[in-house]
N, C-alpha and C positions, 0 to 999 in steps of 0.2 A: 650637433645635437641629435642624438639616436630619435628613431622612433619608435614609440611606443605601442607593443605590439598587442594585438586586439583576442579575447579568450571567447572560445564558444565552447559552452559544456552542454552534448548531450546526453540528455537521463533516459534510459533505458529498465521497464521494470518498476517496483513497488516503489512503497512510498518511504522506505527505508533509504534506496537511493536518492529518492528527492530530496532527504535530509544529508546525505553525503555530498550529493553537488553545492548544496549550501555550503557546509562544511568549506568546501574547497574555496568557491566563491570570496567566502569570508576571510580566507590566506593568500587573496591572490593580490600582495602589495603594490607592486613593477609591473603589472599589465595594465588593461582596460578590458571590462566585460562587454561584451555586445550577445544582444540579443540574436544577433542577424546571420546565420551561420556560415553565409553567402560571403561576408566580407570577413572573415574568420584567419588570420593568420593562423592561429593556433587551434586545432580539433580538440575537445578531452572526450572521451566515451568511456562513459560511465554503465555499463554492461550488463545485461542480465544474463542468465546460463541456465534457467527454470525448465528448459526443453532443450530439447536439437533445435527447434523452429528459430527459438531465441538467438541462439548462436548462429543460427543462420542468417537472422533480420540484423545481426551487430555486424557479421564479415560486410553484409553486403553494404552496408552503412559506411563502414571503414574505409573497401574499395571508392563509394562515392566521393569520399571526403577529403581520400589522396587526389582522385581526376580533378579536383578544383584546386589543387596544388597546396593544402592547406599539411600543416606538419600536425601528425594524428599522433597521441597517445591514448592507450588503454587501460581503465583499470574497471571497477565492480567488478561481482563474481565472475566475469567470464574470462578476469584476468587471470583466473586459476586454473579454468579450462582449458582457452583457447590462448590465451597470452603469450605461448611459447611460440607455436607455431605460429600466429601471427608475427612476433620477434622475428621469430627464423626467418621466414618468409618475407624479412623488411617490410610488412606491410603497415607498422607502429613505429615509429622514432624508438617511442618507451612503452614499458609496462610494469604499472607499480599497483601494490594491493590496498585494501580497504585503511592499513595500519600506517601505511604512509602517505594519506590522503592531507591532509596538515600539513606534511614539505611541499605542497605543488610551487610555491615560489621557486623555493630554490631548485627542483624536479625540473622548471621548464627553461631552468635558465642552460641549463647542463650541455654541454655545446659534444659529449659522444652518447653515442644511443645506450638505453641501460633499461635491465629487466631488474627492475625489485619487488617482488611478491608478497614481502615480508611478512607477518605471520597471523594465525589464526586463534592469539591466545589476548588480545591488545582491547583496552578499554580507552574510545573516545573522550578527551574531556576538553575538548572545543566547544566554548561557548558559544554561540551563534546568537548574532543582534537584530537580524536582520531575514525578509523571505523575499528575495530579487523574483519581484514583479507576482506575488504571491496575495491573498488575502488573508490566508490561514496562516498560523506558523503548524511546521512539524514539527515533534520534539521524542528526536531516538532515547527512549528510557534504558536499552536492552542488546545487545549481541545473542547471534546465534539460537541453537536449539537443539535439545535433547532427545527431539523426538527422533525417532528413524522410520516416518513413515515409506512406504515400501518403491513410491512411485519419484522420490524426492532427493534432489541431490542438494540443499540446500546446506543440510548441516557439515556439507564435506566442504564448502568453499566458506561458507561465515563461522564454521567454528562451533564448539558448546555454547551453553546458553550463560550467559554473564552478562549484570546488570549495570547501567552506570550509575556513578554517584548522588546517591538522592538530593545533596547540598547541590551539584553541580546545575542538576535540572530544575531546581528548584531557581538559581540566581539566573537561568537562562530566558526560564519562563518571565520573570520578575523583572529581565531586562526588554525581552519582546513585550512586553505588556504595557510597559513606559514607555514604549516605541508605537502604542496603536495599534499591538493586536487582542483580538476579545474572543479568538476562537482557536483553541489547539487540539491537534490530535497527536494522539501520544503512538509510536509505533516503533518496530524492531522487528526481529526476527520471526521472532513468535513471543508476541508482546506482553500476551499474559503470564509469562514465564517469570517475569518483573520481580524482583527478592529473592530469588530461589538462590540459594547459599548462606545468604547476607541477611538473614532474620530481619525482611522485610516483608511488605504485599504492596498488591495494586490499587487494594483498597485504601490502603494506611498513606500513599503517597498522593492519591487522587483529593482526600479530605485535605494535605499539604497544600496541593496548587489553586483549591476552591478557598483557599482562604491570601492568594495574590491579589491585590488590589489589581481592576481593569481586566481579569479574569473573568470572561462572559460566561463562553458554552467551551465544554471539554467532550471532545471524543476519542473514542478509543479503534484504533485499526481494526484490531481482530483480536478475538478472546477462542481460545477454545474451553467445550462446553466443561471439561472437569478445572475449569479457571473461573467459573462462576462460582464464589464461592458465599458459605452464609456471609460473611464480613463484608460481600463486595454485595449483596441483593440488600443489605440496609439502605446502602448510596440510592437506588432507585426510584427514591420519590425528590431525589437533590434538583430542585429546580437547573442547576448549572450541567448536570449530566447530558447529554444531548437524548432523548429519546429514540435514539436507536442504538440499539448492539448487534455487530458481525458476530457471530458465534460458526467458524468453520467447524463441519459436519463433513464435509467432502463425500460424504454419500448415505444412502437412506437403506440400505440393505445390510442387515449383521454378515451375511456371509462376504458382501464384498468390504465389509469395513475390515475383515478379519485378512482379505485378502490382501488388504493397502497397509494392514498393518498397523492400523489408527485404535485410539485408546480408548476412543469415544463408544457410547451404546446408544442404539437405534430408540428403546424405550425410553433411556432416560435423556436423549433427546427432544423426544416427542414431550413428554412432561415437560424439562425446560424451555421452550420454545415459546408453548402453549402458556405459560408460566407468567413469561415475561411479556406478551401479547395480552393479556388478562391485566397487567398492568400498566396498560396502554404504550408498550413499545412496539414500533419496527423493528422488525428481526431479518437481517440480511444475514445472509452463508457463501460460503464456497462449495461449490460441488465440479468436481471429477467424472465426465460421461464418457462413457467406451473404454473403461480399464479393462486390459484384460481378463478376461473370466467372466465380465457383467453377461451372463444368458440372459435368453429370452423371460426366463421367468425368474432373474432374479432382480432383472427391472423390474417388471409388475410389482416386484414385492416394493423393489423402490420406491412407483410410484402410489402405492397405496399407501405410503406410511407417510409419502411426503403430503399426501390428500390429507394428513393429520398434522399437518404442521405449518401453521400460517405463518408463512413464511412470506416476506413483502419488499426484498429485493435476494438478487443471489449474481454475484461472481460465478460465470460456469465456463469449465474449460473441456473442450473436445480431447479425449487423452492423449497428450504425445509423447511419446519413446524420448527417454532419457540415458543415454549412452553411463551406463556407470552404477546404475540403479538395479536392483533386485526384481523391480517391477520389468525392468527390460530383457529381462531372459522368462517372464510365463509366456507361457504359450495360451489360442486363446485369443486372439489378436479379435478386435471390433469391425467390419466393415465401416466406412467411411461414411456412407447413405446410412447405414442403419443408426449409428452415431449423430450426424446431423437430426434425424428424425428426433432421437430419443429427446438431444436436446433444443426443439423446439416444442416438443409436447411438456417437457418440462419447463422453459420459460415463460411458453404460456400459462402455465396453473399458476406463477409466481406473480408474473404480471398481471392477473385478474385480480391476485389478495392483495396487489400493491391497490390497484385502484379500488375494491371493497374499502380499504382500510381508510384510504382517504377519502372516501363517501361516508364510513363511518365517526371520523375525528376531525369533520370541521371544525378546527375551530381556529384563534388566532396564530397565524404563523410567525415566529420568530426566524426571520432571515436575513443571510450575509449576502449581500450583494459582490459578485465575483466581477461578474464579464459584461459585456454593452458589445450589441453590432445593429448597425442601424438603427437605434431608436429602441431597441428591446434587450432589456438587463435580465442578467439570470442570477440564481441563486441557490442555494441550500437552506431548506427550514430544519427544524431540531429532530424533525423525522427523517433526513436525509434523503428529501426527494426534493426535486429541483423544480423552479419555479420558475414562469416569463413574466416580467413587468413592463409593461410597456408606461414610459413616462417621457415628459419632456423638459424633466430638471437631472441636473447628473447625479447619478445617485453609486456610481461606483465606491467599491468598499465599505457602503453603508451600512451599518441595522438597521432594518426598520420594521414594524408590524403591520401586518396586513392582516386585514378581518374580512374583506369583501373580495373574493375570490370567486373564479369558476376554476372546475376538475372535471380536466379533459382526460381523455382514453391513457396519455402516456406521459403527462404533466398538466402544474396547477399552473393559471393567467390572473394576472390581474391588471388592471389598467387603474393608473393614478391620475 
């Protein structure tokens, strides 16, 4: 009798992948998942390529993953990057791309080593029942992106922007939901992109899924700001909405948005931001610090416009060189100190409006209960800031309301 060989997949990178290692997860017939990557016969890495840094945190992962004798294959974006040269370099058994993530059965069974890439034109319709060891389900509505902003090599490894089947997300949600999940986020590429070709929106699909039974709180990864649309600011008072939207800006200065290359405007930013704040949401961003070309004083400008935009959480990334990208030949480079700096004077301002806002909107929190260690569970409320419960009954994976809170400097407590 063979034995049955044991599957570790590490996720590397957004929340797009998290939904792809599911994916795979949910094909893998003839194995055993293990959590534990220690007893791991078989490695999968699942790849990010967002930076140099990225591909550099996946080699070195890979190298780790051969010294424990485990058989590594590669695939996510960096299988488009670096996949070859890792092949060449036998440092991967295999390497297959996002399009043939669905074969991994029969992918792992394949007794000679094999590079399949396959292509960047393929619409997912794996259904997924399931989120191993998750509270939330993901749910990839979307491929790719049309944008070509200046610093991003995204659209060259995921492809245009194409939507999946509205029936398909819909019977996927409808299957997690009779499974026990009550909270989804919806994500892809560039998420708000969602209908573009297929005479759909994100608004018209979102009223679809608030009408699933066991369908609690929906949230949305990331919108960019000309994806808030009049159809999508009706949904706004939808009790199921979560009150908060990411709306990436990637930066607060027109001459550097013009530099990155981005669609977005500095004004009508500030209007929307303020907009959606006025009607009691958190507003988290992505921002870009050290792109080349940010002067001295086109931060200032930055950070005065960001002084106009309560802003109550933010993704921020220190900018890194992207071999392949347009942004990687200006000249204009950032100091490393100057960069650090910039972005903690900018965290700080966000972090003050995070904690304003939740001295402002006490009030009952609707939260999912994720994680427990030692005696203290955390959690996400509908404003997407995380909370500690200290209790002494198990309350993992719960909802529950909490009205009697303290709001500390960098999260909310409550004891039950």
């Amino acid at each position: 009798m063979s034995v049955v060989q044991k599957v570790f997949i590490k996720t590397f990178g957004c929340r797009t992948n998290l939904f792809d290692s599911q994916v795979m997860l949910a094909h893998l017939e003839d194995f055993e998942i293990t959590q534990n990557e220690d007893e791991a016969d078989i490695v999968i890495v699942n790849s990010c390529t967002v930076t140099n840094g990225a591909d550099s945190g996946v080699r070195g992962y890979v190298n780790s993953a051969n010294k424990k004798g485990a058989r590594v294959y590669l695939t996510g974006c960096g299988a488009h990057t670096k996949g070859e040269s890792l092949f060449e370099g036998e440092k991967v058994f295999g390497v297959f791309g996002q399009s043939e993530k669905a074969k991994i059965n029969e992918l792992l069974k394949e007794k000679e080593r094999f590079y399949q890439i396959g292509d960047l034109d393929f619409i997912d319709d794996t259904v997924v029942e399931d989120f191993v060891g998750k509270s939330r389900a993901f749910i990839k509505v979307q491929e790719g992106c049309n944008f070509r902003c200046s610093y991003c090599i995204i659209p060259f490894v995921r492809g245009d922007a194409r939507s999946h089947d509205e029936d398909k997300i819909l019977e996927q949600i409808t299957r997690l939901a009779a499974n026990g999940f009550g909270e989804f986020i919806l994500t892809g590429t560039n998420v708000g992109s969602y209908g573009q070709g297929v005479k759909r929106t994100m608004a018209g699909l979102l009223k679809k899924i608030s009408l699933i039974k066991g369908v609690r709180r929906i949230r949305i990864g990331s919108m960019e700001p000309i994806q808030i649309t009049d159809e999508f600011k009706e949904l706004l008072g939808e009790p199921w909405l979560e009150k908060h939207l990411h709306i990436a800006i990637q930066h607060s200065s027109q001459e550097m948005l013009k530099i990155m290359n981005r669609r977005n405007n500095v004004h009508t930013d500030i209007e929307l931001i303020n907009e959606l704040h006025d009607k009691g949401f958190a507003v988290g961003t992505d921002f870009i610090v050290g792109h080349p070309g940010e002067t001295d004083a086109l931060w200032k400008e930055a950070m005065d416009n960001l002084k106009k935009m309560p802003l109550t959480h933010v993704h921020a990334f220190t900018y890194s060189k992207r071999d392949g990208t347009p942004s990687a030949l200006i000249k204009g480079d950032i100091n490393g100190l100057v960069s650090k700096a910039r972005m903690a004077e900018m965290t700080s301002l966000i972090d003050a409006n995070n904690l304003l806002f939740r001295q402002n909107h006490k009030i009952p929190l609707e939260v999912l209960v994720e994680s427990e260690k030692e005696g203290i569970y955390t959690g996400l409320d509908q404003f997407f800031n995380r909370i500690e419960i200290e209790c002494q009954y198990d309350l993992s994976g719960n909802w529950i309301t909490i009205e009697d809170y303290e709001i500390k400097e960098d999260i909310n407590y409550a004891k039950l």
